[in-house]
C-alpha positions as CSV (number, residue, x, y, z in Angstrom):
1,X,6.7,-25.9,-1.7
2,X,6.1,-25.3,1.7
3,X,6.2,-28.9,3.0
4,X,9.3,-28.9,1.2
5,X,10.2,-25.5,3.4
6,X,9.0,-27.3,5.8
7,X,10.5,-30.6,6.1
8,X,14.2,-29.2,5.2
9,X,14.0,-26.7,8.5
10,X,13.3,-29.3,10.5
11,X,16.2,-31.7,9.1
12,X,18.7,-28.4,9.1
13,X,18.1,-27.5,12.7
14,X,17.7,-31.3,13.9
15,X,21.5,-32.1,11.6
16,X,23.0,-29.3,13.5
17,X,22.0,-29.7,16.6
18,X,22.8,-33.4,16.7
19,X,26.4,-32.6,15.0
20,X,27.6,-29.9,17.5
21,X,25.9,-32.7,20.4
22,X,28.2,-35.3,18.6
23,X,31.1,-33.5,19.2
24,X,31.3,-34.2,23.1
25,X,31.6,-37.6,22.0
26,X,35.3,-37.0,21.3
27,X,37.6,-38.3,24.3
28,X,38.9,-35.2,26.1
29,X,38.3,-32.3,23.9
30,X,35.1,-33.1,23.0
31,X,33.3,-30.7,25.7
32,X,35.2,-27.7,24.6
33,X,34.7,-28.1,21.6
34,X,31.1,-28.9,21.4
35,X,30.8,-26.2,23.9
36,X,32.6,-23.3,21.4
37,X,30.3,-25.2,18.4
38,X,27.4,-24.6,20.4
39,X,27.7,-20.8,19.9
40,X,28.1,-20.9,15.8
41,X,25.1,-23.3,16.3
42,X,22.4,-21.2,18.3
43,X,23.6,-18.5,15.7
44,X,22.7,-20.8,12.6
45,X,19.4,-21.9,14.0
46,X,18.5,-18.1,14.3
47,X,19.2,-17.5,11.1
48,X,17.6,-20.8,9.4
49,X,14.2,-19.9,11.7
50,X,14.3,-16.2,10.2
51,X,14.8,-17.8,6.7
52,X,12.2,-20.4,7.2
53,X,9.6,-17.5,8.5
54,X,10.6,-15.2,5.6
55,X,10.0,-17.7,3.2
56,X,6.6,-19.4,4.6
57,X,5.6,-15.4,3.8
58,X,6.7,-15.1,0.3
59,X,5.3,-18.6,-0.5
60,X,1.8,-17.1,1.3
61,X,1.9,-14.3,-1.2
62,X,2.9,-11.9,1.3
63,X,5.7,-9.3,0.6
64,X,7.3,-7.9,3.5
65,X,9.3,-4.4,3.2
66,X,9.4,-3.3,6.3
67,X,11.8,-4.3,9.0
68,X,9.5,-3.9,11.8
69,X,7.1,-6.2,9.8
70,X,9.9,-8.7,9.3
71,X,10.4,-8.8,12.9
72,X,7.5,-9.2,13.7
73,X,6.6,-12.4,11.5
74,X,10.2,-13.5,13.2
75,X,9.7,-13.3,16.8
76,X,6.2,-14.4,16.3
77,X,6.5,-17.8,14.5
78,X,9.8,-18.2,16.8
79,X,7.9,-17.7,19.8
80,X,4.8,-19.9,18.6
81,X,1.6,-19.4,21.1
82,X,2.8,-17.1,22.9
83,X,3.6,-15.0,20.2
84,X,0.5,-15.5,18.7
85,X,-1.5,-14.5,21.4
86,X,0.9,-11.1,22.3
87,X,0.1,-10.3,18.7
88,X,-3.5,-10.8,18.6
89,X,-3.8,-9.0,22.1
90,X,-1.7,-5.8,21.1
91,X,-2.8,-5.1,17.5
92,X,-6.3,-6.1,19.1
93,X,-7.1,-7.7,15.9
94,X,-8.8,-11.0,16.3
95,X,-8.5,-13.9,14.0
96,X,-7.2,-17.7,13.0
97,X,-4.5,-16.3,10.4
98,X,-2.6,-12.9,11.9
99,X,0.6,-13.3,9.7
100,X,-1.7,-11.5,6.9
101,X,-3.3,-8.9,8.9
102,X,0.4,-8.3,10.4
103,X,1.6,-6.7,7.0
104,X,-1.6,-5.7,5.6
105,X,-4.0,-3.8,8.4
106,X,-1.0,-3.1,11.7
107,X,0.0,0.0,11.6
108,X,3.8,0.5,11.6
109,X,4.2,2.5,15.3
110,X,1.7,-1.0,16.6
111,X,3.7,-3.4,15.2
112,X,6.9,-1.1,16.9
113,X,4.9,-1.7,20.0
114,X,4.3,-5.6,19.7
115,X,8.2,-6.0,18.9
116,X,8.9,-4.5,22.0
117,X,7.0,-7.0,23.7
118,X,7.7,-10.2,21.8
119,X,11.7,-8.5,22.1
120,X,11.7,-9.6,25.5
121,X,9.7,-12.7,25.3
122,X,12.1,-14.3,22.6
123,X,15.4,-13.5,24.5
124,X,14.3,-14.6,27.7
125,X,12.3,-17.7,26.4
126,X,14.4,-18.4,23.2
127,X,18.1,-17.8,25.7
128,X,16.4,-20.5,28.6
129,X,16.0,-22.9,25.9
130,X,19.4,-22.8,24.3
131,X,20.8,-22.6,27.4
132,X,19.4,-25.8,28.4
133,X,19.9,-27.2,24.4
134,X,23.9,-25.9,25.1
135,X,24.2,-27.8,28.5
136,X,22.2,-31.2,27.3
137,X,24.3,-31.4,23.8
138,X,28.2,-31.4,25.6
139,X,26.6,-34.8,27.6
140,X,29.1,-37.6,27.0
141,X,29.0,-40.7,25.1
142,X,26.7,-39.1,21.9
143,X,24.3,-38.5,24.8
144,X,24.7,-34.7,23.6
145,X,23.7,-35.9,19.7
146,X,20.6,-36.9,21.1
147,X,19.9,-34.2,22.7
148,X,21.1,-31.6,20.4
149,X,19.0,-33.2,17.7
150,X,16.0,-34.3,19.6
151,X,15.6,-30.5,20.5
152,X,16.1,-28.7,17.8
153,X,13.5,-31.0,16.3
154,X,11.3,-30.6,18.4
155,X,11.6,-26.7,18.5
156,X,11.7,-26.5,14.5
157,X,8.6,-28.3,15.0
158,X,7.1,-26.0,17.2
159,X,7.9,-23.1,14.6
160,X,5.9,-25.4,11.8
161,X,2.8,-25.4,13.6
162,X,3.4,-21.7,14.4
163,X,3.4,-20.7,10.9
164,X,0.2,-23.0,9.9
165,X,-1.1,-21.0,12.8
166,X,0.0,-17.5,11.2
167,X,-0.5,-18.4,7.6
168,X,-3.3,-21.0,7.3
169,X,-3.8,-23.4,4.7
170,X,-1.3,-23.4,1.7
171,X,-2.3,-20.5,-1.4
172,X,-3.9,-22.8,-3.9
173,X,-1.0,-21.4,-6.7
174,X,2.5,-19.4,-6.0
175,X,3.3,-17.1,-8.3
């Protein structure tokens, strides 16, 4: 299940971002338009990574109420390392696998604290990268499919490793 999670984030961010590249390949309107698709896209690719994360959890056995909690699991598989490491080094909990001990052992006003934090990290580190993604995908010629879709790949694949990193190993059974 979560290779299959897995291997259809990667090929919905990568299918997006090469479409909205492919765009600019259209004579004359093409910039525009892959400019104004570019928004709709950074949007989807939010929401597929928050979808990806919240399912890697339920997969992992571990129920998330909380919104803070949610965020947190978010920002942090979003962010990869860096997130990680904010995590580990604000709920001063140590350990290979922190997407457990972020629902189970954090308490709430911590976790409040670490999205603060990662907060700022993800808009100023996710925005630079979209920003760049947005400028390399209007490139002429289906330069910009390339780019569009070589990126997003590649930052879909960073969020993979992330959640190995936050989860571990698969659960042996889902229920």
């Amino acid at each position: 299940m979560i290779r299959n999670l897995e291997r259809m984030y990667v090929s919905a961010l990568t299918g997006t971002g090469a479409a909205v590249g492919g765009a600019a390949a259209a004579p004359g309107v093409g910039t525009g338009i892959a400019l104004a698709l570019s928004a709709g896209e950074v949007l989807s690719s939010l929401e597929l990574s928050a979808l990806f994360a919240l399912s890697i959890a339920e997969v992992h056995g571990v129920g998330i109420d909380e919104i803070e909690r949610r965020r947190t699991i978010v920002m942090g598989i979003m962010l990869g390392g860096s997130g990680s490491a904010t995590i580990t080094k604000v709920a001063e909990r140590t350990g290979q696998h922190w997407g457990r001990q972020v629902v189970a052992k954090v308490p709430l006003e911590t976790l409040r604290q670490i999205n603060k934090i990662l907060g700022k990290n993800f808009i100023t580190k996710y925005g630079t990268k979209q920003g760049i993604i947005v400028l390399g995908r209007v490139a002429p010629f289906g330069i910009g499919a390339l780019i569009g879709g070589g990126a997003n790949a590649a930052m879909a694949t960073l969020a993979v490793k992330a959640s190995r990193r936050a989860f571990g190993p698969p659960p042996p059974s889902w229920p």
